[in-house]
N, C-alpha and C positions, 0 to 999 in steps of 0.2 A: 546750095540753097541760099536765097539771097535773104537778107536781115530783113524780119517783120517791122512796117511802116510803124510807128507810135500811134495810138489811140489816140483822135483829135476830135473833143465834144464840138457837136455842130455850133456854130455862134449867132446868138442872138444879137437882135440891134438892140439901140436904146429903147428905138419908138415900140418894139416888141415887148422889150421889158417893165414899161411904162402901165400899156395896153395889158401884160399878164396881172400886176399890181393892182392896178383899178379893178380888173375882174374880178380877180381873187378879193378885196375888200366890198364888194359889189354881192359877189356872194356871199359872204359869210356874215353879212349885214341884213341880207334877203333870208337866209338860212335861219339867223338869229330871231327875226323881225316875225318869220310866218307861223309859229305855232301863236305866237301874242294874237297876229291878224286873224286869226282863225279859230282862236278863242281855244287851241290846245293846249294850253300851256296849264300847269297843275291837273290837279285830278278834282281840285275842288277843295271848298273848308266847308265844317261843322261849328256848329253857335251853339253854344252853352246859354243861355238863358240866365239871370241871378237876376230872383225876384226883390230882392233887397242886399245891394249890391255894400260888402264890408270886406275890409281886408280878406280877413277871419276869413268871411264865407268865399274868397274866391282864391283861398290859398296862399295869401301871400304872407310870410311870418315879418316880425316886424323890422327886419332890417332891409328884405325887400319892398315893404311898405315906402320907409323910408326913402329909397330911392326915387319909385313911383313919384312922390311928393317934390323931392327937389325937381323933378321935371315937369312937374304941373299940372298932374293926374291927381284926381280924387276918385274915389272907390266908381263911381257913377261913370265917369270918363273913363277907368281902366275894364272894368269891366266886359267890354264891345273885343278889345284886344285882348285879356286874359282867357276871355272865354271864345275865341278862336282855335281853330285845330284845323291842320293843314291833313289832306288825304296823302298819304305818299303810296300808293298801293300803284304797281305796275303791270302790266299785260306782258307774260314770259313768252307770245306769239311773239310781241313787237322785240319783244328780247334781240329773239332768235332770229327774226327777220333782220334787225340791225348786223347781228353778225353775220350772218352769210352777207349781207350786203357788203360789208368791210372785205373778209373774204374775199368774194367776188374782185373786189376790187383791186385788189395786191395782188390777185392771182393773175388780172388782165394786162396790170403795171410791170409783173415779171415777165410774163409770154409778149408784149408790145416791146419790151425795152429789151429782148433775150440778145438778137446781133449785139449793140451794144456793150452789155454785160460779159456777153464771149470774146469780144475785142479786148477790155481791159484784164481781164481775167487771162488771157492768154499773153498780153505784154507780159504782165506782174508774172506770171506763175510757169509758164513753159522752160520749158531747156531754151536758154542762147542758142544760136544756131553753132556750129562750130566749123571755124576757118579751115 
């Protein structure tokens, strides 16, 4: 039985490598960029309203007051941002759609790359042949 050849990963060029790089930050800029461009991004805020806007009445004790003030807030100015509230409520479809999508996708990565993965796995792991 003659000695199994070594596992040798296909090689890419530079200008391949180059081109994968750019993609890859092309995408993930594009990925990043489109819930913003399409106005998906949060679930939305809720506004508090303070008809007479004082620490006191918008919660803050007075060493958070304090803060407030070294940065340049008065009650009237903080107010707009105190009495914001961010939606964080999520859709368990899109959950679940996410996952199977991942899924999907390691599972496609396994079964595309399988030759591969049996090449080095058979180097590494097999019996030597014996002389």
């Amino acid at each position: 039985m003659a000695a199994r050849k070594p596992y040798e990963p296909p090689v890419q060029s530079v200008a391949g490598q180059i081109v994968d790089a750019v993609l890859m930050l092309v995408l993930v800029v594009f990925t990043l960029y489109l819930p913003l461009l399409f106005k998906l991004a949060g679930g939305g805020t809720t506004v508090t309203e303070t008809a007479n806007p004082t620490w006191d009445a918008l919660g803050q004790n007075p060493a958070m007051a304090g803060q407030w003030e070294k940065l340049g807030f008065t009650p009237e100015k903080a107010a707009s941002i105190i009495g914001t509230r961010f939606d964080y409520s999520f859709n368990w479809t899109a959950v679940a759609l996410t996952a199977i999508i991942i899924v999907a996708y390691f599972v496609f990565m396994f079964r595309y790359s399988d030759r591969e993965y049996r090449e080095v796995i058979a180097e590494h792991f097999d019996d030597p042949p014996k002389a």
